[in-house]
C-alpha positions in Angstrom: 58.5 174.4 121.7 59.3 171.1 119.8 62.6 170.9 118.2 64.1 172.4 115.4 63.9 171.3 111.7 66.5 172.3 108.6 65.7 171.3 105.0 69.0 170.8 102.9 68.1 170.2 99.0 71.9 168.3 97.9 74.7 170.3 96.3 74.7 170.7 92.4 75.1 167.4 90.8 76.4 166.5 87.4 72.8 166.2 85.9 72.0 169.7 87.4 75.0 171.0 85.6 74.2 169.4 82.4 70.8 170.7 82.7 68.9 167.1 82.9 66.1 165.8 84.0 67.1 163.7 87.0 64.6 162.7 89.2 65.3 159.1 90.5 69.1 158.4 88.1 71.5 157.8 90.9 74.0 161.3 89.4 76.9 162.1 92.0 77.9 165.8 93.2 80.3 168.2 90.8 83.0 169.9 92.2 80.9 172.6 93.0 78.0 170.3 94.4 80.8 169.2 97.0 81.8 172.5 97.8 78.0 173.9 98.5 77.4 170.9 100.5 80.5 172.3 103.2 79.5 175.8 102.7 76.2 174.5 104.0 77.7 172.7 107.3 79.6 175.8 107.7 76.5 177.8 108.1 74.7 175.3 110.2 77.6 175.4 112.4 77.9 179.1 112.5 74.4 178.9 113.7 75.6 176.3 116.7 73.0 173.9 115.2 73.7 170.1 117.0 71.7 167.6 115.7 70.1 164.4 117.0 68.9 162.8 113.8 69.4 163.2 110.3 67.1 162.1 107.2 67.9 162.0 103.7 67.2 159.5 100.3 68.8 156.6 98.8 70.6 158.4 96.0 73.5 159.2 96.6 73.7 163.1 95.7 71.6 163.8 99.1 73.4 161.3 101.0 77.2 162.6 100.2 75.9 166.2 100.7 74.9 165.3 103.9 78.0 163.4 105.1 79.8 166.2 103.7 77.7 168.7 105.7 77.8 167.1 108.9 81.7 166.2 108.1 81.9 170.4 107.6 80.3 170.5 111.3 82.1 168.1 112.8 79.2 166.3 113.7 79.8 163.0 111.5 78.4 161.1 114.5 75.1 162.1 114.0 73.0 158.7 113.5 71.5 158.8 109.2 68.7 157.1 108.2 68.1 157.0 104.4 64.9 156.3 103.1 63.5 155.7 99.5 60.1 158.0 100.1 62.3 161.6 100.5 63.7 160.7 97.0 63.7 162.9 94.2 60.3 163.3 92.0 60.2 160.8 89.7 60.4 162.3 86.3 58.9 159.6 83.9 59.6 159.5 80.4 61.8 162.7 80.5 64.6 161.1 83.1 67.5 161.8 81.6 66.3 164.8 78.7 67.7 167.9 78.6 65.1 170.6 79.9 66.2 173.2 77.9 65.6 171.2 74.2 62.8 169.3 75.7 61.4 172.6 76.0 62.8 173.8 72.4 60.8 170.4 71.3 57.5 170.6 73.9 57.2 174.5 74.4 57.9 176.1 77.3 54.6 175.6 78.7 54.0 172.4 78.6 57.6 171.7 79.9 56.4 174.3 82.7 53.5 172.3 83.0 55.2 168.6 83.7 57.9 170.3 85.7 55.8 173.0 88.0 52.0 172.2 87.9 51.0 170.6 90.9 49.1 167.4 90.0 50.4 167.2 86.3 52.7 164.3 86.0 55.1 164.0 82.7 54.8 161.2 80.6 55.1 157.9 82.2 58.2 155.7 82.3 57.5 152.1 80.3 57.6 149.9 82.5 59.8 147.6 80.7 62.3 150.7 80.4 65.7 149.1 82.1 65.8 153.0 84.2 62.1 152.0 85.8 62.8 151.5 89.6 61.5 148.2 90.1 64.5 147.0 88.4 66.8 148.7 90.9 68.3 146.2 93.7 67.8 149.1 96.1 64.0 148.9 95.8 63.9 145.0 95.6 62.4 144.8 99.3 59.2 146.7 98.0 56.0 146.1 96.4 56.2 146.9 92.5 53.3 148.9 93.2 54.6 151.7 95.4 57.4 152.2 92.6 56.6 155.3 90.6 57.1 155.3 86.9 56.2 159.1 87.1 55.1 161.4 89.5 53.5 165.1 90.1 54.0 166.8 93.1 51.1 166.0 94.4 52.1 162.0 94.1 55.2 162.9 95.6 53.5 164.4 98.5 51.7 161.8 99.3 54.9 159.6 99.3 56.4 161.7 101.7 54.1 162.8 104.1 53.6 159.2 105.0 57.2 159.1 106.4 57.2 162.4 107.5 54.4 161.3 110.3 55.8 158.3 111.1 59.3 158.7 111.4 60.1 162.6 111.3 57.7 164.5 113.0 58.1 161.7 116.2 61.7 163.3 116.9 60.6 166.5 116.0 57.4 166.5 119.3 60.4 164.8 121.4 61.9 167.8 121.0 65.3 167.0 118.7 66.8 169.1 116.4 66.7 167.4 112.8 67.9 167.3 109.3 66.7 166.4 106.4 68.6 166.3 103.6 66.7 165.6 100.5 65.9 166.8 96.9 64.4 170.0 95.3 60.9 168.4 94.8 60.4 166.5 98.0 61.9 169.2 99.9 59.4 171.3 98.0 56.6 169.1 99.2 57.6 169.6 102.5 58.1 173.1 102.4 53.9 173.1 101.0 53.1 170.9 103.9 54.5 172.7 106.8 53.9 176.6 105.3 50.2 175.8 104.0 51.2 176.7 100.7 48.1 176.9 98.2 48.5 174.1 95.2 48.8 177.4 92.4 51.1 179.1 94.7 53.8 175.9 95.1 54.5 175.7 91.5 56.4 179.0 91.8 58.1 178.1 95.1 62.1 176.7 94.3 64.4 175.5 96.3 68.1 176.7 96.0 71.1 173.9 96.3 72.9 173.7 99.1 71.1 176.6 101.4 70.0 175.5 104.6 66.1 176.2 105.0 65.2 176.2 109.0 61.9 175.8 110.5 61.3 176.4 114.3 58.3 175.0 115.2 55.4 174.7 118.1 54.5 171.4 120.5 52.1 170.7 117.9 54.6 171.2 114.5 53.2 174.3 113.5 55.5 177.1 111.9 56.7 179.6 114.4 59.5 180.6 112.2 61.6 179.7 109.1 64.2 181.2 106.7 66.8 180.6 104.9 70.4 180.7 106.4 73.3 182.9 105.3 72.7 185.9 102.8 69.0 186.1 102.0 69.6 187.5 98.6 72.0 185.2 97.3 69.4 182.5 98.3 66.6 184.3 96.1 69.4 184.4 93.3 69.8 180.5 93.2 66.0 180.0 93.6 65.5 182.2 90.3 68.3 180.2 88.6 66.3 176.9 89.4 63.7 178.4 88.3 64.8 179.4 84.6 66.5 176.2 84.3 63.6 174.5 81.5 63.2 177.6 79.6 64.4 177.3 76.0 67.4 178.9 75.0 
């Protein structure tokens, strides 16, 4: 057996409240984000769950979440490396919109579309627009050209499972147990990675805030088991409320 893997998607944050499109806007945690973020280290350490290594993004509502977490588990210790590729989905042209009167505006289809489809991006960011990344100082060490100005899932896959083979799955055969703390759609590209999950099956697949998802896994990183932790319904319940979040109202 190799080590053990948990996904973490970050606790509620002030955009998720709001009901915006975030993608790569650097929003903090609510109130509420804070307190899902220590109920999630509570449950990891109910499970007795000591990790070697955790991942997570450069913005900042994974990375507090996870030093909240490990904080929670008494494990603040734990050696973080942040990393621009397990960011968010970029979002384009509808950073920043709400998704319930973009979808008033748009239709609820093709809001469906640029948020769920697997290889549909939404309208790209201008590149001029002063939100476009390559205008962030935290992206100044990289080539312009890696620097989404939208993405699908597919794109973001292929942004993450670059650094998922180089620098997570490596701890993972050496037989550490990990954390990645992350967002809903790179966590979601991870989740279609590891389970096999067919591209017109994914777009229905959510991820709940702040519910530990953990994988065991073979020598050779296949699934042996996964789950969410805690009660399994209340995790459906805040999957389904992601999931109705774009609808018009």
């Amino acid at each position: 057996m190799s080590g053990q893997l948990v996904l973490l998607r970050h606790g509620q944050s002030q955009w998720n409240l709001e009901n915006r499109f975030t993608g790569w806007v650097d929003v903090d945690l609510t109130d509420t984000g804070r307190a899902e973020a220590r109920a999630a280290g509570r449950m990891l350490a109910a499970e007795g769950l000591r990790f070697d290594i955790a991942f997570t993004s450069v913005l900042q509502r994974a990375i507090k979440t996870l030093w909240l977490a490990l904080e929670e588990m008494e494990q603040p210790w734990v050696d973080v490396v942040r990393h621009w590729r397990l960011n968010e989905r970029h979002y384009g042209g509808l950073q920043g919109l709400d998704k319930a009167e973009t979808a008033a505006r748009h239709g609820d289809e093709q809001v469906h579309v640029w948020r769920r489809s697997y290889d549909v991006p939404p309208p790209e960011m201008a590149a001029d627009d002063p939100g476009h990344p390559h205008f962030d100082p935290r992206y100044a060490h990289l080539d312009a050209r890696v620097l989404p100005g939208t993405e699908s899932l597919a794109l973001t896959l292929d942004r993450v499972l670059p650094y998922w083979h180089d620098a997570i799955a490596p701890r993972l055969k050496a037989g550490e147990t990990v954390l990645v703390t992350a967002h809903g759609n790179s966590l979601r590209a991870l989740v279609k990675y590891l389970d096999g999950v067919a591209d017109d099956v994914i777009t229905g697949v959510n991820i709940p805030t702040g519910i530990p998802l953990r994988y065991r896994l073979d020598g050779n990183l296949n699934v042996v088991e996964s789950g969410y932790l805690g009660d399994a319904a209340a995790a459906e319940q805040a999957a389904q409320a992601v999931a109705d979040q774009a609808r018009a109202k």
